[in-house]
PDB file of N, CA, C and O in Angstrom:
ATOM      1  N   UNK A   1       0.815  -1.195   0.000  1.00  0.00           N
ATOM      2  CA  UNK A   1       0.000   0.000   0.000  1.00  0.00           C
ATOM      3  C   UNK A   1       0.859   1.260   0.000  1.00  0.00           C
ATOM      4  O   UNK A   1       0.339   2.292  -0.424  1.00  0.00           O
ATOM      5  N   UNK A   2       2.086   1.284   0.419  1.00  0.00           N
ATOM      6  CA  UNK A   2       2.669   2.313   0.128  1.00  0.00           C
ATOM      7  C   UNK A   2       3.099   2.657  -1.302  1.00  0.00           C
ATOM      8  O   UNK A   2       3.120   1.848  -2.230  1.00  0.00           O
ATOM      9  N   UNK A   3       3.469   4.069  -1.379  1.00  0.00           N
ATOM     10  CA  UNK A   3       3.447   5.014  -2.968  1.00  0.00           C
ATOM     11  C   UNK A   3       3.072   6.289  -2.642  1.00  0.00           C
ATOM     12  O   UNK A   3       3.349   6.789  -1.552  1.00  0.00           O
ATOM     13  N   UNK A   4       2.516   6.802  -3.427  1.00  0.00           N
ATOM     14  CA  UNK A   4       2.184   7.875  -4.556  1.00  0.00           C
ATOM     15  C   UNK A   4       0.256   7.311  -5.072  1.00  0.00           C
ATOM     16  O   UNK A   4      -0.220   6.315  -5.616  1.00  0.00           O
ATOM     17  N   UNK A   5      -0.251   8.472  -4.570  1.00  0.00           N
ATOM     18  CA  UNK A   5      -1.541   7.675  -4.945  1.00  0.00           C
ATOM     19  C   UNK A   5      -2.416   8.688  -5.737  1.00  0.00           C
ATOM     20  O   UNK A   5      -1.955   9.723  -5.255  1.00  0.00           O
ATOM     21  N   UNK A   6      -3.307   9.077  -6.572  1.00  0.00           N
ATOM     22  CA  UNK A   6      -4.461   9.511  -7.074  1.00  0.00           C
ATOM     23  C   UNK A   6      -5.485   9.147  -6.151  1.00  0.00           C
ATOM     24  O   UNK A   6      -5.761   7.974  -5.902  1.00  0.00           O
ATOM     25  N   UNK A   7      -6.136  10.274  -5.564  1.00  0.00           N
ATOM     26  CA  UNK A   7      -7.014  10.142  -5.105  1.00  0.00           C
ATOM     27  C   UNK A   7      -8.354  11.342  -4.606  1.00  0.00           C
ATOM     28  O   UNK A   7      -8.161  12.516  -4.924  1.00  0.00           O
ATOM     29  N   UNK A   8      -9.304  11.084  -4.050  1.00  0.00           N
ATOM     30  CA  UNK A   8      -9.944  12.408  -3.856  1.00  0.00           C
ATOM     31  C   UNK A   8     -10.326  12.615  -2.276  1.00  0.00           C
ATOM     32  O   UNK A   8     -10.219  11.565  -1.642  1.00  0.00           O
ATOM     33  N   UNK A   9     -10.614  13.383  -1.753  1.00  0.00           N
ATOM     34  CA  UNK A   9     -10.937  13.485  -0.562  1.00  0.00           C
ATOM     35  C   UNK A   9     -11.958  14.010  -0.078  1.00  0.00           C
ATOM     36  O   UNK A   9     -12.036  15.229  -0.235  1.00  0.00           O
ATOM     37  N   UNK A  10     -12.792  13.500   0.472  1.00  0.00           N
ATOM     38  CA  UNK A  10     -14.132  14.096   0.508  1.00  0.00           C
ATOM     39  C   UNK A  10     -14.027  15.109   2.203  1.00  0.00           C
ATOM     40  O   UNK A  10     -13.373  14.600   3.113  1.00  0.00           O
ATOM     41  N   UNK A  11     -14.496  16.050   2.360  1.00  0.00           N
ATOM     42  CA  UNK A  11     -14.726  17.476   2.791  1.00  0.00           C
ATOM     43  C   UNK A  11     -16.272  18.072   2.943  1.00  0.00           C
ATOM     44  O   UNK A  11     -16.867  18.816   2.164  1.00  0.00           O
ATOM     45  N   UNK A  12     -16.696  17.542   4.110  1.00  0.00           N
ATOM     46  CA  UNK A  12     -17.978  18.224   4.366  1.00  0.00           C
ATOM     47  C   UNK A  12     -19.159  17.791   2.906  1.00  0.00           C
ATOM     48  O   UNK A  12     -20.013  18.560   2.463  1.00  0.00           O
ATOM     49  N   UNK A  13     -18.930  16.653   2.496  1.00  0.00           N
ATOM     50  CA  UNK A  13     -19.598  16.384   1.159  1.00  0.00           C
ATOM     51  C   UNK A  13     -19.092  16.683  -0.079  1.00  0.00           C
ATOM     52  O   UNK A  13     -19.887  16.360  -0.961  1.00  0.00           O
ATOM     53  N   UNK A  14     -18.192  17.120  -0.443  1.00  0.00           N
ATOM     54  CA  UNK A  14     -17.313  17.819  -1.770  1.00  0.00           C
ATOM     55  C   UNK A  14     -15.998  17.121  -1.397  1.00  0.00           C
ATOM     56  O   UNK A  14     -15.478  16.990  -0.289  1.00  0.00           O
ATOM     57  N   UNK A  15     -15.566  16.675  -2.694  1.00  0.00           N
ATOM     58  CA  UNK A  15     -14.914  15.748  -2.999  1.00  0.00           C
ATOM     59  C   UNK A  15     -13.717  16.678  -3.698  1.00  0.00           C
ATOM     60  O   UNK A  15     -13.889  17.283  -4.757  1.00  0.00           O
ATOM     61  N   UNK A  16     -12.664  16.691  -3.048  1.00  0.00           N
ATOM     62  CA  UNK A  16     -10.962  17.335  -3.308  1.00  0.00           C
ATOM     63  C   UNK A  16     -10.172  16.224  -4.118  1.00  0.00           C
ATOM     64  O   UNK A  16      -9.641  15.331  -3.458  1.00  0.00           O
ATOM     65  N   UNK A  17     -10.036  16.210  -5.701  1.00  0.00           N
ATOM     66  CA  UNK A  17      -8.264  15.959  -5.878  1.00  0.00           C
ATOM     67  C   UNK A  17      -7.300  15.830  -5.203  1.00  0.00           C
ATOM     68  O   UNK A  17      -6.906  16.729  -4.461  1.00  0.00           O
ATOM     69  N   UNK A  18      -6.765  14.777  -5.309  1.00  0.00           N
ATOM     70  CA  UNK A  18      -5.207  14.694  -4.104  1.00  0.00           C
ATOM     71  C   UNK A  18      -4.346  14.189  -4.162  1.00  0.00           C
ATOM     72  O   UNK A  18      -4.629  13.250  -4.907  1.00  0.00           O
ATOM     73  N   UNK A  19      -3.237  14.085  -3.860  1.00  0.00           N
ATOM     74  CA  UNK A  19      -2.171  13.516  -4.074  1.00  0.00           C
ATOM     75  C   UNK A  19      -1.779  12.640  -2.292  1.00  0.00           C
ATOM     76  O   UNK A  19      -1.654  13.014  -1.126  1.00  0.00           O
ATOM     77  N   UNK A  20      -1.724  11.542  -2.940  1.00  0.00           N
ATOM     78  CA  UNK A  20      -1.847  10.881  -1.122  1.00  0.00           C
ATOM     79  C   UNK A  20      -0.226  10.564  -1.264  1.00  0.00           C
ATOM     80  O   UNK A  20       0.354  10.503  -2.347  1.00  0.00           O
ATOM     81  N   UNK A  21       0.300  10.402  -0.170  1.00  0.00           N
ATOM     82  CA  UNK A  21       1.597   9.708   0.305  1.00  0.00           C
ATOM     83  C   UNK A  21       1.307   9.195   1.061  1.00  0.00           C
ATOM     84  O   UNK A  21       0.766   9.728   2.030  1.00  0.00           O
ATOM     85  N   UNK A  22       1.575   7.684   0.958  1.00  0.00           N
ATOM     86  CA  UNK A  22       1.424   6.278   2.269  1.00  0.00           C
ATOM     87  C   UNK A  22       3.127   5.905   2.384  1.00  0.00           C
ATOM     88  O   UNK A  22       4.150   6.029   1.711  1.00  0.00           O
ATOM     89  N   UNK A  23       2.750   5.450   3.503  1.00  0.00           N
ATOM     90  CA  UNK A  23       3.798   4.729   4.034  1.00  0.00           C
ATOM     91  C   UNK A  23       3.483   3.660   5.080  1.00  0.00           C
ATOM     92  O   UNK A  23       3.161   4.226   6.125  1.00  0.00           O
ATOM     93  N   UNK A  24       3.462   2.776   5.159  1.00  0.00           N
ATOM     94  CA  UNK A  24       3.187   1.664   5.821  1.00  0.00           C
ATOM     95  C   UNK A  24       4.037   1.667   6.855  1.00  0.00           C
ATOM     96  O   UNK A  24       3.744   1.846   8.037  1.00  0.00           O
ATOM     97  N   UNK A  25       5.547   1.382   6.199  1.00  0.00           N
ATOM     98  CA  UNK A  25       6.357   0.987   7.662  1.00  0.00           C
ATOM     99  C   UNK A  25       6.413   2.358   8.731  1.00  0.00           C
ATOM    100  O   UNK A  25       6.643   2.265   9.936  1.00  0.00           O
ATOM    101  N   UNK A  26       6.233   3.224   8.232  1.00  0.00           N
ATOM    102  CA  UNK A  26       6.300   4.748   9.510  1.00  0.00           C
ATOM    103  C   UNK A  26       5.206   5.389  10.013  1.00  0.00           C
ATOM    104  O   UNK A  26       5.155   6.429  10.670  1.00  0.00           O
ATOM    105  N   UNK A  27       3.432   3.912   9.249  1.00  0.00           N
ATOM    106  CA  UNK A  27       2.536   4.731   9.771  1.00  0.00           C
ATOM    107  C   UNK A  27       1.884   5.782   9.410  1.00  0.00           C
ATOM    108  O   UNK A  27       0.963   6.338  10.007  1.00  0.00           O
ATOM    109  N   UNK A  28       2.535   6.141   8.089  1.00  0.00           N
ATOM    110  CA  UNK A  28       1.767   7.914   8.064  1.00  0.00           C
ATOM    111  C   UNK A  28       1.353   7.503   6.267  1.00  0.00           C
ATOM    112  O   UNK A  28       1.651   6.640   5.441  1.00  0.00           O
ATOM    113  N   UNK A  29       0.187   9.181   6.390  1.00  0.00           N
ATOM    114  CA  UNK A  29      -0.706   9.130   5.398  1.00  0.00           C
ATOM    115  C   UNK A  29      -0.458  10.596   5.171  1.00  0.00           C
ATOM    116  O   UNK A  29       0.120  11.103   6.132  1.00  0.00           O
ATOM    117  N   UNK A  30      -0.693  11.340   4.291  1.00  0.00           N
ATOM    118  CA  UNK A  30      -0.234  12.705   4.273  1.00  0.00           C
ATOM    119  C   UNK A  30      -0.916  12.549   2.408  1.00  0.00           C
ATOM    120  O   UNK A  30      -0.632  11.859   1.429  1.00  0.00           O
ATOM    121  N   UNK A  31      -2.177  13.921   2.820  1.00  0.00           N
ATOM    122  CA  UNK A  31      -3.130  14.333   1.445  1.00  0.00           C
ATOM    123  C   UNK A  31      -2.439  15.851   1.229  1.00  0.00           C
ATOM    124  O   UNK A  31      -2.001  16.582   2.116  1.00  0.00           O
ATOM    125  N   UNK A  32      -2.480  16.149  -0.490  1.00  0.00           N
ATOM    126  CA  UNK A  32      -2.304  17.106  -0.658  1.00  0.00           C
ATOM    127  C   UNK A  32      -3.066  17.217  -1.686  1.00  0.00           C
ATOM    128  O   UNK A  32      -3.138  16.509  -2.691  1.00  0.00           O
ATOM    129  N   UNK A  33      -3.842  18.482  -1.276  1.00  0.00           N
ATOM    130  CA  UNK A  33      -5.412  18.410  -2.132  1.00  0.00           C
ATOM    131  C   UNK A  33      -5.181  19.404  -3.211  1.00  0.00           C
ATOM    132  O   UNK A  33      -4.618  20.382  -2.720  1.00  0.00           O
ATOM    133  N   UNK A  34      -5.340  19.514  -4.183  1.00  0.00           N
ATOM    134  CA  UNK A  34      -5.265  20.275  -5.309  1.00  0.00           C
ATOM    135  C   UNK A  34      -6.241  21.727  -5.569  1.00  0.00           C
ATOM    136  O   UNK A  34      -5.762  22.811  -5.903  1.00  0.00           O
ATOM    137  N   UNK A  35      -7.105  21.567  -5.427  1.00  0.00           N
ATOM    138  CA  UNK A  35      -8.289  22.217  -5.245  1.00  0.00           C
ATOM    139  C   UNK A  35      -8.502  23.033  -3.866  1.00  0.00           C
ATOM    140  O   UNK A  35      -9.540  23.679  -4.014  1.00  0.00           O
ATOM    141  N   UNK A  36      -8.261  23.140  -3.303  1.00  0.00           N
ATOM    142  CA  UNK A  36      -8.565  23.338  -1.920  1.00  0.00           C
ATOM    143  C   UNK A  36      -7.521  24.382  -0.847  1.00  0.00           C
ATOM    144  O   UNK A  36      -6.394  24.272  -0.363  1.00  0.00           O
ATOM    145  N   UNK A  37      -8.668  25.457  -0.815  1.00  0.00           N
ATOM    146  CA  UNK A  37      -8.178  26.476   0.280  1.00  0.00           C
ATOM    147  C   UNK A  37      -9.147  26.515   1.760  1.00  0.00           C
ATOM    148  O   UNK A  37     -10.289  26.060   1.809  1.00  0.00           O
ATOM    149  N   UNK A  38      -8.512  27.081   2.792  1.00  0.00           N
ATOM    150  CA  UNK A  38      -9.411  26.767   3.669  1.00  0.00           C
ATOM    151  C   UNK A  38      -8.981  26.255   5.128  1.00  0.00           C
ATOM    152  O   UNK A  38      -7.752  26.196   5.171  1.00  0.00           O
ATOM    153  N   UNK A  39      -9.407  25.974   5.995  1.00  0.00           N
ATOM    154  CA  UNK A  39      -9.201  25.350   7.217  1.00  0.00           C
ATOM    155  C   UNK A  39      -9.996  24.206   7.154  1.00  0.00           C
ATOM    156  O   UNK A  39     -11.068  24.271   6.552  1.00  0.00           O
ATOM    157  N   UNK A  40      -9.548  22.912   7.812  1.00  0.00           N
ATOM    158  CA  UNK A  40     -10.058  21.671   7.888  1.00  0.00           C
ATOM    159  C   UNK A  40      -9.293  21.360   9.148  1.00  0.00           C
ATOM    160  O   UNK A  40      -8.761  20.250   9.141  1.00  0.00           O
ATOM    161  N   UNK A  41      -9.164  21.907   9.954  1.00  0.00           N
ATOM    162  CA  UNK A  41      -8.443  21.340  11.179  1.00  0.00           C
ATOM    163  C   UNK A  41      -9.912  21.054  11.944  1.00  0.00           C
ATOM    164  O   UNK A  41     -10.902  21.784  11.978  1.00  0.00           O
ATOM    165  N   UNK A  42      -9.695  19.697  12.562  1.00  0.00           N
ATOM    166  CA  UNK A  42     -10.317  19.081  13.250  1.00  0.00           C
ATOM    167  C   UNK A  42     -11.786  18.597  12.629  1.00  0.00           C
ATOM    168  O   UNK A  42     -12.594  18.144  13.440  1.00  0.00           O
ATOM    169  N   UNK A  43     -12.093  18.658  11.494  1.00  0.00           N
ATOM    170  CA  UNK A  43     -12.813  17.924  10.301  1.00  0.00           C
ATOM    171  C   UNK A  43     -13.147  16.636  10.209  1.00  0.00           C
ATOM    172  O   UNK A  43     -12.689  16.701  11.350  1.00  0.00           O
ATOM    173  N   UNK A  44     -13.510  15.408  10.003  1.00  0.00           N
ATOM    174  CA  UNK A  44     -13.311  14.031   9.746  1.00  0.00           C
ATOM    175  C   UNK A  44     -13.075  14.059   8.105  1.00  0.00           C
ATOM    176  O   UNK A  44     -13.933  14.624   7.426  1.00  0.00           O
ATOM    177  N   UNK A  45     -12.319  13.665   7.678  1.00  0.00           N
ATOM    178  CA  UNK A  45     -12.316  13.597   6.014  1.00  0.00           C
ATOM    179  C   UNK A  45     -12.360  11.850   5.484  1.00  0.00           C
ATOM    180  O   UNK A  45     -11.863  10.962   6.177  1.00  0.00           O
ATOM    181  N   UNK A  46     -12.807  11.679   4.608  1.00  0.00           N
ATOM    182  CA  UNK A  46     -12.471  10.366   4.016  1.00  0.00           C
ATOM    183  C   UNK A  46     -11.883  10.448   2.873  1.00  0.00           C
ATOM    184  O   UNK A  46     -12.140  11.274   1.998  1.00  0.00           O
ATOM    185  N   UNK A  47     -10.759   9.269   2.820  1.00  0.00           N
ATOM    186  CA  UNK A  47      -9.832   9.082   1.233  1.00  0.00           C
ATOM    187  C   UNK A  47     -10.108   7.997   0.574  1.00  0.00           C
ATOM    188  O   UNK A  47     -10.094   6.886   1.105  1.00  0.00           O
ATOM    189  N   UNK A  48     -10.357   8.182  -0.514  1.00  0.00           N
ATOM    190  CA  UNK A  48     -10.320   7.104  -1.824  1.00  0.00           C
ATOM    191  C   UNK A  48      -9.495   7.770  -2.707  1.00  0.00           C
ATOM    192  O   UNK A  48      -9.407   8.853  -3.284  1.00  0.00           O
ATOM    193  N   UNK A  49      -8.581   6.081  -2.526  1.00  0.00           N
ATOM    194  CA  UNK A  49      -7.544   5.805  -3.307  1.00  0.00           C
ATOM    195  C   UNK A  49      -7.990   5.658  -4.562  1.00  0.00           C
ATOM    196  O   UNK A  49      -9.062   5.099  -4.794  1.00  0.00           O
ATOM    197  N   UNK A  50      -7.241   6.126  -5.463  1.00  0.00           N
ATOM    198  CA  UNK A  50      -7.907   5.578  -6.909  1.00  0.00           C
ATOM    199  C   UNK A  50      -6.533   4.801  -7.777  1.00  0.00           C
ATOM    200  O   UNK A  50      -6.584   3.656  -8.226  1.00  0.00           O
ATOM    201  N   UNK A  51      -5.498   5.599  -7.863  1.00  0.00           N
ATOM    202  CA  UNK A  51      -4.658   5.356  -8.973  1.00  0.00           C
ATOM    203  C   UNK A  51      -3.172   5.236  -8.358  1.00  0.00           C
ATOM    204  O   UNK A  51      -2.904   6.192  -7.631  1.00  0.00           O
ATOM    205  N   UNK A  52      -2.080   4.217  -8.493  1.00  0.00           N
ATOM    206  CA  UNK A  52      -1.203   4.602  -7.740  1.00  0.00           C
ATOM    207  C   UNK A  52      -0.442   4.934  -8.586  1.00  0.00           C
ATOM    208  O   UNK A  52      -0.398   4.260  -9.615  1.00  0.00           O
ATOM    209  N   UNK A  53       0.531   6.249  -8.412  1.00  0.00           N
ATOM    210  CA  UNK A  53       1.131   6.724  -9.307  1.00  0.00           C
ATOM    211  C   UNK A  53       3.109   6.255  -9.473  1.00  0.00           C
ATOM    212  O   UNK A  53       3.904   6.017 -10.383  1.00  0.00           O
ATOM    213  N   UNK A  54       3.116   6.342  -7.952  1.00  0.00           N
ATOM    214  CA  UNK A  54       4.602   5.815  -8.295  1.00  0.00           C
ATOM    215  C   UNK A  54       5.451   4.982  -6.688  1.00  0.00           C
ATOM    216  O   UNK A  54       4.958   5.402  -5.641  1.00  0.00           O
ATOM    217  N   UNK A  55       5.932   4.536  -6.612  1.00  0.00           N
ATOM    218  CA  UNK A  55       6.764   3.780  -5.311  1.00  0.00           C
ATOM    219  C   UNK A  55       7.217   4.670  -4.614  1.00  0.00           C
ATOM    220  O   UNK A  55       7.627   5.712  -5.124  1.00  0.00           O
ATOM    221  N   UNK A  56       7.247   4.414  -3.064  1.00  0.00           N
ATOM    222  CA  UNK A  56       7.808   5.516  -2.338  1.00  0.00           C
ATOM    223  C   UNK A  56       9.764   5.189  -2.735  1.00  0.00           C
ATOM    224  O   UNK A  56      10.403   4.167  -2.983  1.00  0.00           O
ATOM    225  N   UNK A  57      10.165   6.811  -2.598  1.00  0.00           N
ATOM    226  CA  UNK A  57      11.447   6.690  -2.729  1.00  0.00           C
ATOM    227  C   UNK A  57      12.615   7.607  -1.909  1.00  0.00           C
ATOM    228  O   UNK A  57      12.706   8.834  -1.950  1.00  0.00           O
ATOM    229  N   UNK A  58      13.136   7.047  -1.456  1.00  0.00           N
ATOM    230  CA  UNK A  58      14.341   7.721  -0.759  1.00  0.00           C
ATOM    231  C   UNK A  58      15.176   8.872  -1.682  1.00  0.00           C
ATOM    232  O   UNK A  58      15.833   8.323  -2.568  1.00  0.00           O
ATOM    233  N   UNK A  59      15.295  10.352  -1.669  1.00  0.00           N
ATOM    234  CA  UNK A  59      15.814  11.454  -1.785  1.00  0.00           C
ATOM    235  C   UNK A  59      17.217  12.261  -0.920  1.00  0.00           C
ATOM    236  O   UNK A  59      17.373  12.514   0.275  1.00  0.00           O
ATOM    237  N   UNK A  60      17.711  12.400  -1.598  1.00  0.00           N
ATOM    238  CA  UNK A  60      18.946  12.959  -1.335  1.00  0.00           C
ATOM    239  C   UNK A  60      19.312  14.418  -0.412  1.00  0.00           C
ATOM    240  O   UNK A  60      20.010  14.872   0.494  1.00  0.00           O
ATOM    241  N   UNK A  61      18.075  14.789  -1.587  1.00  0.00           N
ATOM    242  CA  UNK A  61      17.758  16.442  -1.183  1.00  0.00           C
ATOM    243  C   UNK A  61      16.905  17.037  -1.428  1.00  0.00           C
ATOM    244  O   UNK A  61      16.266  16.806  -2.454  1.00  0.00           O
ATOM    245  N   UNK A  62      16.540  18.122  -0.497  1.00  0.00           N
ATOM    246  CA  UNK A  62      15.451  18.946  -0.469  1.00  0.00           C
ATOM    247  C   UNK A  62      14.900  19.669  -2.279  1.00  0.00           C
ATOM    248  O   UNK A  62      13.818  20.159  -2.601  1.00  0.00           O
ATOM    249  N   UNK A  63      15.804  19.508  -2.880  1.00  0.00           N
ATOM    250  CA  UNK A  63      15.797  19.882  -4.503  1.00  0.00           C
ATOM    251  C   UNK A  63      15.123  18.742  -5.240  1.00  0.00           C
ATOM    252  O   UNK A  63      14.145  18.814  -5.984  1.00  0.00           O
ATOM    253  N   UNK A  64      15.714  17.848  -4.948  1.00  0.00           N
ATOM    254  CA  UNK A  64      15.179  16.520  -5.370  1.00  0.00           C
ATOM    255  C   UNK A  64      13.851  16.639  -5.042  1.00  0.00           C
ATOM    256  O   UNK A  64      13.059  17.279  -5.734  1.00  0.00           O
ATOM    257  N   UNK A  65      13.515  15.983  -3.891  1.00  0.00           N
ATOM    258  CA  UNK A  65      12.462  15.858  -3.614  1.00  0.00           C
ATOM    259  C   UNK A  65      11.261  16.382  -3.824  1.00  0.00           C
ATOM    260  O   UNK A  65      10.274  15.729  -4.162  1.00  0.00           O
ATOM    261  N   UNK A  66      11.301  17.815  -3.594  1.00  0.00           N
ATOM    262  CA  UNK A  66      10.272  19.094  -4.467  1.00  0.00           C
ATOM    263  C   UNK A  66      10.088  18.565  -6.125  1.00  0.00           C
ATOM    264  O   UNK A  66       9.105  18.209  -6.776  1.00  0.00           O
ATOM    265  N   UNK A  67      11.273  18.679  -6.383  1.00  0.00           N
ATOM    266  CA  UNK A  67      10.875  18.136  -8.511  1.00  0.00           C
ATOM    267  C   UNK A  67       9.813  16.841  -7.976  1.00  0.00           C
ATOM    268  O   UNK A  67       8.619  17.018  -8.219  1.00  0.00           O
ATOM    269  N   UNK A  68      10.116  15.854  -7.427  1.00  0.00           N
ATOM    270  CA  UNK A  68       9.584  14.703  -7.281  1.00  0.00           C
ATOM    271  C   UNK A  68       7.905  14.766  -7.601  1.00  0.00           C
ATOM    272  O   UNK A  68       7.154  14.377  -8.495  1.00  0.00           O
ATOM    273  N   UNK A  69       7.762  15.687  -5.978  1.00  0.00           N
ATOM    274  CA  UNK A  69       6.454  16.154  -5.729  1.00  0.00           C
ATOM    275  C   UNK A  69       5.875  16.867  -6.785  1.00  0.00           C
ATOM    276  O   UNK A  69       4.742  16.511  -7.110  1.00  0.00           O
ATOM    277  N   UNK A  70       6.539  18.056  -7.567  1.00  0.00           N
ATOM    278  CA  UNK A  70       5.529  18.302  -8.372  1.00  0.00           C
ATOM    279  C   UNK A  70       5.628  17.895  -9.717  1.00  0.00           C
ATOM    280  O   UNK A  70       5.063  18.568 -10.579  1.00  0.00           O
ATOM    281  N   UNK A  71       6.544  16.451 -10.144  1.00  0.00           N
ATOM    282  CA  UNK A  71       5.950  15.312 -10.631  1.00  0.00           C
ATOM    283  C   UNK A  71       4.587  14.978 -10.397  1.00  0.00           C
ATOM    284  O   UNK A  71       3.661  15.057 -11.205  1.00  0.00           O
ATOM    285  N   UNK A  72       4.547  14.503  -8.920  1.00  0.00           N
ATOM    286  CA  UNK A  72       3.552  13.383  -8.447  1.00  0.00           C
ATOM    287  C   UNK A  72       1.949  14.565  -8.825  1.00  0.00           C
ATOM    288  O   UNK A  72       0.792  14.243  -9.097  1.00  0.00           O
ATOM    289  N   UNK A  73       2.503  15.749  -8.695  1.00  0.00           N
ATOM    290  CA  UNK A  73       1.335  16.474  -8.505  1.00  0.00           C
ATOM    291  C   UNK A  73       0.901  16.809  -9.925  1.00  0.00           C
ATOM    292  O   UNK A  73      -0.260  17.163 -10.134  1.00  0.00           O
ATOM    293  N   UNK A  74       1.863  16.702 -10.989  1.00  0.00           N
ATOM    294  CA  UNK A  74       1.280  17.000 -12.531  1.00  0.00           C
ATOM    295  C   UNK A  74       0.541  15.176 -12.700  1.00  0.00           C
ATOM    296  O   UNK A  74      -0.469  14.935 -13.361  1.00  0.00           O
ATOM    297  N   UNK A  75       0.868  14.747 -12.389  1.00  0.00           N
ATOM    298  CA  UNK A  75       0.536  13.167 -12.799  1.00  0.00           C
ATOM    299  C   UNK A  75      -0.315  12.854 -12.328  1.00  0.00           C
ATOM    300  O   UNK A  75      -0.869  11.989 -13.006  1.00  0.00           O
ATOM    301  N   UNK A  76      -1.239  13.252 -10.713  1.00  0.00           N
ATOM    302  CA  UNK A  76      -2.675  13.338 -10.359  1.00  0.00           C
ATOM    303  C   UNK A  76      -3.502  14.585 -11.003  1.00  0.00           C
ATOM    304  O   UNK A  76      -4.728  14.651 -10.913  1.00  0.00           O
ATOM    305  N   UNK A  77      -3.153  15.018 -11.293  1.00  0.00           N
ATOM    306  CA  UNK A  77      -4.022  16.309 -12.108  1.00  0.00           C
ATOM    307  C   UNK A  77      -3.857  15.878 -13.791  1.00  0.00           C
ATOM    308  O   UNK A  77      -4.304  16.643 -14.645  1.00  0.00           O
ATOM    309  N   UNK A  78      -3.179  14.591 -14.172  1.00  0.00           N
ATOM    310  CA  UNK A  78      -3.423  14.132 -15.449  1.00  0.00           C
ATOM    311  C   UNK A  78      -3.885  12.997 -15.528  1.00  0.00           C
ATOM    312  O   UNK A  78      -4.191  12.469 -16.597  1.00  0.00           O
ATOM    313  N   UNK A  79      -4.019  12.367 -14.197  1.00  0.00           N
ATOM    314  CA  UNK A  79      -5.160  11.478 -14.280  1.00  0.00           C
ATOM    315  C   UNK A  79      -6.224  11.584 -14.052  1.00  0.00           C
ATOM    316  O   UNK A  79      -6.916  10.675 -14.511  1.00  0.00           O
ATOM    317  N   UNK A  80      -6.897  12.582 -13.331  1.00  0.00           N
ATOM    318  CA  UNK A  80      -7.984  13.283 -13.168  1.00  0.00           C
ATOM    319  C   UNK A  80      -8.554  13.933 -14.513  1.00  0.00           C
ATOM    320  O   UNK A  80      -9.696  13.691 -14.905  1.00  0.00           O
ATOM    321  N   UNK A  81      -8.224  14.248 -14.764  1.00  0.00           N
ATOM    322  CA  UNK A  81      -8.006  15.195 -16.356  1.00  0.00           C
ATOM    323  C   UNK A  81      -8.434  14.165 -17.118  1.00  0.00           C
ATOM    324  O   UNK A  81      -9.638  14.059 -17.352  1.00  0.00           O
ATOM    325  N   UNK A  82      -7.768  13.503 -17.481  1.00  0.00           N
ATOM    326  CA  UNK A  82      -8.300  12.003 -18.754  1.00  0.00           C
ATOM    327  C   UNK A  82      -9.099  11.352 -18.071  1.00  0.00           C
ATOM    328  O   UNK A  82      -9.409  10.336 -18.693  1.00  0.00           O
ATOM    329  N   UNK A  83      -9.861  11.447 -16.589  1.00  0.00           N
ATOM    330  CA  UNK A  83     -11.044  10.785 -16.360  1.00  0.00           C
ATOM    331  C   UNK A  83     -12.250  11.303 -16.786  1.00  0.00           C
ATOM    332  O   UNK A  83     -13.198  10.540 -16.600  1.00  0.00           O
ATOM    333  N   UNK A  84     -12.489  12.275 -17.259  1.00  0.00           N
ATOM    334  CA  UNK A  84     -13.446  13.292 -17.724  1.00  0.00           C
ATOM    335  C   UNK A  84     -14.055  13.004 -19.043  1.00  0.00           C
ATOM    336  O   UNK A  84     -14.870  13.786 -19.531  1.00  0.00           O
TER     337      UNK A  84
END
């Protein structure tokens, strides 16, 4: 289950674009919603996974890693895009 995921996030009934990061062995889940300004602190949200986009990967550097991300983030906004 860990990666890079396509997914959307639902928000008070409205459904956010997202870019999920899983990680299994450390426990954590971390959405980054495309669409979306706002406060959601202390919210309940639900995620559906849809598409996994790529393997989690170990980075060197803070340079790296950013290109990575907004990889991951053109590649959920182009799978979203050709779902239409």
């Amino acid at each position: 289950m860990s990666g890079i995921y396509a997914a959307h996030v639902l928000i008070d009934g409205k459904e956010y674009p997202a870019a999920i990061y899983a990680d299994q062995k450390r426990n954590v889940l971390e959405a980054y919603l495309l669409d979306f300004s706002g406060d959601m602190y202390g919210q309940t949200i639900t995620i559906r996974l849809y598409d996994k986009v790529r393997e989690n990967e170990m980075f060197l550097d803070d340079t790296t890693l950013k290109a990575a991300i907004a990889e991951d983030v053109r590649a959920v906004q182009k799978y979203f895009k050709d779902k239409k």
